[in-house]
N, C-alpha and C positions, 0 to 999 in steps of 0.2 A: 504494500500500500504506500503510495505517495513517493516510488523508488525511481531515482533517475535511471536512466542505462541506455546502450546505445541499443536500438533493433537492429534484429536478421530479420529479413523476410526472405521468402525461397524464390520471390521475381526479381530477378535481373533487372529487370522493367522498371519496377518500381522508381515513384518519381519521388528525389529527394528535397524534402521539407526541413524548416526549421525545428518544429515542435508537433509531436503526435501525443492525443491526452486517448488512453485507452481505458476502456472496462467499466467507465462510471455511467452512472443515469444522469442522463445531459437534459434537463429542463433548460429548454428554450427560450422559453415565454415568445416564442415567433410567431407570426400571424393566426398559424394554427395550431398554438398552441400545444405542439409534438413532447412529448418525453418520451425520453430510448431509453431502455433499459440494453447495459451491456454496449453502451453508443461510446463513437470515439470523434475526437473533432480535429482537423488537419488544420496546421496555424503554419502560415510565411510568409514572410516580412510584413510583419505586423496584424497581418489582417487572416481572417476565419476563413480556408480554402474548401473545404469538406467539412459535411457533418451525416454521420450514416453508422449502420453497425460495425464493430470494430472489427468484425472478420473480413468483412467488404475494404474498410479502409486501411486495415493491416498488410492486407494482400496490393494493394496499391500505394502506398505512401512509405518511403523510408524517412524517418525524421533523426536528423542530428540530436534531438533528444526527442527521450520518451519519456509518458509520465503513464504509470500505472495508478488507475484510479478506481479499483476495485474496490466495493464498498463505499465511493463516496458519489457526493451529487457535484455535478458540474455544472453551474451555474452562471447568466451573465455577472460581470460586476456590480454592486451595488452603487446608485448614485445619491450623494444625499444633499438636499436641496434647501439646508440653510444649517449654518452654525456662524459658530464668531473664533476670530484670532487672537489669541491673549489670553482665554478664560483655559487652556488647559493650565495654563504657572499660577493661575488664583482658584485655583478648586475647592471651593466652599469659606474663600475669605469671605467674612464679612456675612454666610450666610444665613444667620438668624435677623437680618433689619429688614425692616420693609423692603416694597419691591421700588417704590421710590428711591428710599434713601439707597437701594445697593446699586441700582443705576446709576445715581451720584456717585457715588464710591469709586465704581470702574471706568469711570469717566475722571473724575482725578487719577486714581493708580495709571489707567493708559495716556493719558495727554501730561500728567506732571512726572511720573515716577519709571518711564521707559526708556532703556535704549535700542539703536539699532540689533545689538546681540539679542536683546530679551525676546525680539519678533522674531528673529532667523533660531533661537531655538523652542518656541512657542510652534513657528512652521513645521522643524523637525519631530516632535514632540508630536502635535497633532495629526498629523500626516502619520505618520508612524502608526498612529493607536486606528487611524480611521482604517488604513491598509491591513492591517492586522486584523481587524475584522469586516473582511471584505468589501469594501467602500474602495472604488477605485478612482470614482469621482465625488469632490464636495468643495461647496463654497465656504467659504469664510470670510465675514463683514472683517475688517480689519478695528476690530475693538468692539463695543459693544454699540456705539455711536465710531462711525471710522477715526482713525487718526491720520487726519489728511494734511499735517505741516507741512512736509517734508518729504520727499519721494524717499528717502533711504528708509524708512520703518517697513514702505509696502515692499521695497525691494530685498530688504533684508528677510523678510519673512516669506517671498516668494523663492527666493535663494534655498533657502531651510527643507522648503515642503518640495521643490525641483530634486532635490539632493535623494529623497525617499523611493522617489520614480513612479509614483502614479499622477491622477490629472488635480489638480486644486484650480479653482474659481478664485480670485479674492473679488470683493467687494468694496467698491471703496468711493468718495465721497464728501460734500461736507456735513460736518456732527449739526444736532441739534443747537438752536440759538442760544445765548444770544449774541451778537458779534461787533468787536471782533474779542477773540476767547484766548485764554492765557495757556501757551503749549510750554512745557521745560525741555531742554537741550544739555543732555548730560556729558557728550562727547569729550568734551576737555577736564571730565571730573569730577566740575563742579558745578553746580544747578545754575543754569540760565534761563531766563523767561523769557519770553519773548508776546507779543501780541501780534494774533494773526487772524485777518480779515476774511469775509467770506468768498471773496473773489480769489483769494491766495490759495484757499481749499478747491476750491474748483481748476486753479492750474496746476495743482498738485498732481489734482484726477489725470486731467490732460497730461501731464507728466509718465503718468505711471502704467494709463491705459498704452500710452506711445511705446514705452520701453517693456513692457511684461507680456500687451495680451499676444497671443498663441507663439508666446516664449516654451524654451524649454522644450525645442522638438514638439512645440504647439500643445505640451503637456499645460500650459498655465494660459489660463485665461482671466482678462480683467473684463468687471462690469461695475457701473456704476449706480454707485446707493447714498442710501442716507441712513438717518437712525430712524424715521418712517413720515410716512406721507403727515404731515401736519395737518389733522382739522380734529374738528369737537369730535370728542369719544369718550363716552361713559367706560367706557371699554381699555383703555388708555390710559397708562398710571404716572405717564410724563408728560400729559398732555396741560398746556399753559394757554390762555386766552393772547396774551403777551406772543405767543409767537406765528398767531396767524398772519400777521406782516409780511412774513418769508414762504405761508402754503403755497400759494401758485408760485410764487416762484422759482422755489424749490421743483416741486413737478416740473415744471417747465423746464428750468436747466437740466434737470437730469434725462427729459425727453432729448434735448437739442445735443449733450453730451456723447446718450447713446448711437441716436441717428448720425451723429458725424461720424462716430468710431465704427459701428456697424455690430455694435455688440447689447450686451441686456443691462434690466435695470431689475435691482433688487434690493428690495426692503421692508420693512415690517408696516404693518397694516392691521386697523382692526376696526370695529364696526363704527360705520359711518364714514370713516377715512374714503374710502373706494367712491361713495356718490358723491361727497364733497369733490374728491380729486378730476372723477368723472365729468362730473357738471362746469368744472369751472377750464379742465386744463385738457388737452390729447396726450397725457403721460400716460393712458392704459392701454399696453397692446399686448399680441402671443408672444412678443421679446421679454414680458414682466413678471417674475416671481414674487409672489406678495406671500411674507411668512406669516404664519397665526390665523390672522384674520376672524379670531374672536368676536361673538359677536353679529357677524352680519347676517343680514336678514333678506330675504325674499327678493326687494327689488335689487340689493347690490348682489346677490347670487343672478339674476340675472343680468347686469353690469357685466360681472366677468364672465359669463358665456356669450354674451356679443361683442366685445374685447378681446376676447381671447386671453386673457389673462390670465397666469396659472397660481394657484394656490400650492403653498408646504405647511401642511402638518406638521405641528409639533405634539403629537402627544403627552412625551416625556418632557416636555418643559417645568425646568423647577419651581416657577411661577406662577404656574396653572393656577394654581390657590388662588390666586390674589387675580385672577379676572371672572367676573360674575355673570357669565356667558361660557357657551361651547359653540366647537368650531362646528357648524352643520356640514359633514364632508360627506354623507347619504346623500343630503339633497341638493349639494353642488357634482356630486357623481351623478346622481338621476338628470340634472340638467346639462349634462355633458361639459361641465365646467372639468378643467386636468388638474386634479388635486394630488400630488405627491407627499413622500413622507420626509418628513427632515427631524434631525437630532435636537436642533437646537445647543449642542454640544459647544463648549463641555464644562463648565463653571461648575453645576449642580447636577450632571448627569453626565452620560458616556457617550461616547460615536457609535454605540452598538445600534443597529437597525434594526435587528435581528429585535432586539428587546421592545427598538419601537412598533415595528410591527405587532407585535401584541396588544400595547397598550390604544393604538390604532380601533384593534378592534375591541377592547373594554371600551372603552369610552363608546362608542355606535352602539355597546348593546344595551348597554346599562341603561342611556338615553331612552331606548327605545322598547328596553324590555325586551327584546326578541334576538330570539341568538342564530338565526340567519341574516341579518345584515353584515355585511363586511365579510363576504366569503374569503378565503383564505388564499383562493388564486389573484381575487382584485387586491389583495396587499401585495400580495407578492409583485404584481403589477405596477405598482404605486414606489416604490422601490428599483427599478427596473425600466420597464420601456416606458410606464407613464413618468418615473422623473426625467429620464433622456429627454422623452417630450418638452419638459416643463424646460430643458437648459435648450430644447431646441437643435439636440442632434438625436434626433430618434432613427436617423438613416444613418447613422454611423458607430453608435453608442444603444445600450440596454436589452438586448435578445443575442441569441448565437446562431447567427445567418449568416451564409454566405457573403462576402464583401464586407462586412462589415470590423473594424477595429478587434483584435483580438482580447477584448478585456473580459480575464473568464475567471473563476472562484473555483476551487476545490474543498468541498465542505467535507468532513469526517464522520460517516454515521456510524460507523462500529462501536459504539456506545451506548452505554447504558440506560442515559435515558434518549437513547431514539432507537433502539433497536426494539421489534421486530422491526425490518424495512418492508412494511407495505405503508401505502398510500401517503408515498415519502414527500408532495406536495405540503398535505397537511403539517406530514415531520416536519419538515423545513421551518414553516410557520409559528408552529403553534410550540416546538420543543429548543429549536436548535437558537444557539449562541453565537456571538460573534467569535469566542476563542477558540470554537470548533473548524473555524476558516482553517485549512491545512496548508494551502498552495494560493497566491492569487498572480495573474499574469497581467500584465498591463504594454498593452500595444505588442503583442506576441513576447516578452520579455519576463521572466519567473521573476520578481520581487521580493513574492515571500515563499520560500519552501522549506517544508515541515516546524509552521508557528515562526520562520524567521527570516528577519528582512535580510536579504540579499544584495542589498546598497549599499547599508549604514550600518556601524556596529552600532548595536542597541543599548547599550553600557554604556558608551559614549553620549548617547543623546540623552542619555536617562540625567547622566550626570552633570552634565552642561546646564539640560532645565533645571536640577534641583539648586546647584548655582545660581541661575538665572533668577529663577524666583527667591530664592532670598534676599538678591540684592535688590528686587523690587519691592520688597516688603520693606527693605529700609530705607532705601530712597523715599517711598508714599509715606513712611511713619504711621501703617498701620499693624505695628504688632499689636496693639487691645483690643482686633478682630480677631487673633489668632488661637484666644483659647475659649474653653465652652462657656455658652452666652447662661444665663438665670433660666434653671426650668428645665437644661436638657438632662438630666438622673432625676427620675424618679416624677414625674411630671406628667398629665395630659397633654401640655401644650406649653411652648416658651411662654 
């Protein structure tokens, strides 16, 4: 299981390939939806050449490497369609304050208390965990609100997550008002402030969409965001009357940003945002990833099915608590709105998909009472060719089809808790983890084989972030977030 080795095959003939994946159950997710048991999938130069029984393409294909994937599923990559950069080095700073105040917080630690290193090992760090549990593609807003001073934070961190070798999104953007905002520069040591305008944020973007997107062997793409569409939302835990000055024109710039560059805009939204943004601006199109979206109702699910707009779930969001609304993603699926799943990762939670898929579908049934909503193939879906969708390469990205990029998962079911292997869809779903990832390929390339990355020593990155974040914790001077807040022993509730 999961053995490299070179093949013999008895045809002369046989045409020779980069990579031959044999003997696993190859789910697809392709237009018809195909699982092969005992399927094998031919990969060269980069892209999925064959996919058929592994005797058929045994006997046809000699690959410079093989992989035996007996007992496991081979699946496309996972794509996961929103997270932030930075919140792996503060994991659970600060996490007992409101969702106000900790929005605050990380918006001081990243714009006062960061350097160029802390983003290039925050990339390394997250990119690592997201590949390691099969996410081969995922965005990251560059902070929680971007940090858009200075082109070297998005390039340092783009640098980081290039280094790991699968695909990253960043996001990036100017933050929330009000302006202009006080950024720190610690390059020479010692804290310098600086005040920077809103227009300086925006040539930053321009800056860094010029030098990053489809960097990286076009592994790294930039889109431009904000910390969210600005309008009235009960929904909304940042939301200021003060900063409707900037709603449209925020939408707007970031419309005119993306249309010059030729790429997406993504950012957080929630109920009422989308008809405000709707009504007043042309900032919603099928190039738009709107995260959350908590909250909306009826006429804005229709808003983003004639938009084309796609929505990311976050199920696992550690802040779910603190908004008083749920995301309807039944009745933006019944209306053919593309509703994908995203981590939200990783402050209060993890890159695992696997986990969000679950809570995916608790949240639809609980709602609904009924435990056939949210079948187990539309998550899988949603994770898969509906996020490709949402990022807008579903012809190139999210099933294992011919032509198509070789970005494929090797899952591990000889395990305890998934074995028997029947009706290994359900498995996949309802049992398996992201630590169970065995293998993941990225543009015909092995990254990770057998639980390990294949790029980067993982001791190294381990040890750089935990460096990194300590010197952010000192630089922000929040160590009296660091230890346990009133209430957590022995308590209901803080």
């Amino acid at each position: 299981m999961g053995v490299l080795r070179v093949m013999v095959t008895k045809d002369a003939r046989a045409q020779t390939i980069d990579l031959l994946i044999e003997h696993g159950v190859i789910i697809t997710v392709d237009p018809n939806r195909r699982v092969l048991n005992d399927g094998a999938v031919a990969v060269d130069r980069g892209r999925i050449l064959d996919i058929g029984p592994t005797e058929e393409l045994a006997a046809r294909y000699r690959g410079k490497e093989c992989i035996d994937a007996a007992r496991m599923a081979v699946l496309p990559g996972f794509l996961d369609t929103h997270g932030h950069a930075g919140h792996s080095l503060l994991r659970h700073v600060g996490e007992h304050t409101s969702a106000f105040g900790w929005r605050n917080l990380v918006d001081h630690i990243y714009f006062r208390g960061t350097t160029p290193e802390f983003w290039r090992a925050d990339g390394l760090l997250s990119t690592l965990e997201r590949v390691k549990f099969g996410t081969t593609t995922g965005i990251s807003m560059l902070g929680s609100a971007p940090r858009s001073d200075d082109p070297v934070y998005a390039d340092a961190f783009a640098r980081g997550a290039a280094e790991v070798g699968s695909r990253t999104v960043i996001a990036i953007g100017p933050p929330r008002p009000p302006f202009p905002r006080v950024f720190s520069d610690w390059r020479t040591g010692r804290c310098v402030d600086h005040l920077v305008s809103y227009e300086r944020c925006l040539e930053v973007t321009d800056e860094v969409i010029r030098q990053w997107n489809h960097g990286a062997q076009d592994r790294v793409r930039v889109w431009v965001s904000c910390s969210r569409f600005i309008a009235p939302s009960p929904y909304d835990p940042m939301f200021d009357e003060k900063q409707l000055g900037f709603a449209v024109r925020f939408a707007n710039d970031l419309r005119s940003l993306a249309d010059r560059h030729r790429t997406g805009i993504h950012t957080h939204s929630y109920g009422g945002a989308i008809k405000f943004v709707h009504e007043r601006t042309a900032a919603l199109g099928p190039d738009v990833i709107l995260a959350h979206c908590t909250g909306t109702d009826d006429e804005e699910i229709e808003i983003l099915a004639k938009t084309g707009a796609k929505v990311s779930h976050c199920p696992t969001s550690g802040r779910i608590y603190q908004f008083p609304a749920r995301v309807p993603v039944v009745e933006m699926l019944e209306r053919g709105v593309t509703v994908a799943i995203g981590s939200d990762g990783t402050a209060h939670q993890t890159f695992d998909l696997f986990k969000d898929m679950r809570m995916a579908i608790m949240h639809q049934r609980l709602h609904f009472f009924d435990p056939y909503v949210m079948p187990a193939g539309k998550v899988l879906e949603m994770v898969t060719i509906d996020a490709a969708r949402a990022f807008g390469v579903e012809q190139e990205l999210g099933s294992i089809e011919v032509g198509k990029r070789a970005d494929v998962i090797l899952v591990d079911l000889w395990q305890a808790h998934v074995v028997p292997l029947n009706m290994l869809v359900h498995r996949i779903v309802d049992r398996v983890s992201g630590s169970d990832v065995h293998t993941v390929i990225v543009d015909g390339k092995v990254v990770v084989r057998d639980h390990r990355s294949t790029q980067v020593d993982e001791n190294d990155v381990l040890e750089l972030a935990q460096a990194q974040a300590a010197a952010m914790i000192e630089r922000s001077d929040v160590q009296d977030l660091m230890g346990m807040p009133r209430g957590f022993w022995g308590s209901a509730r803080y």
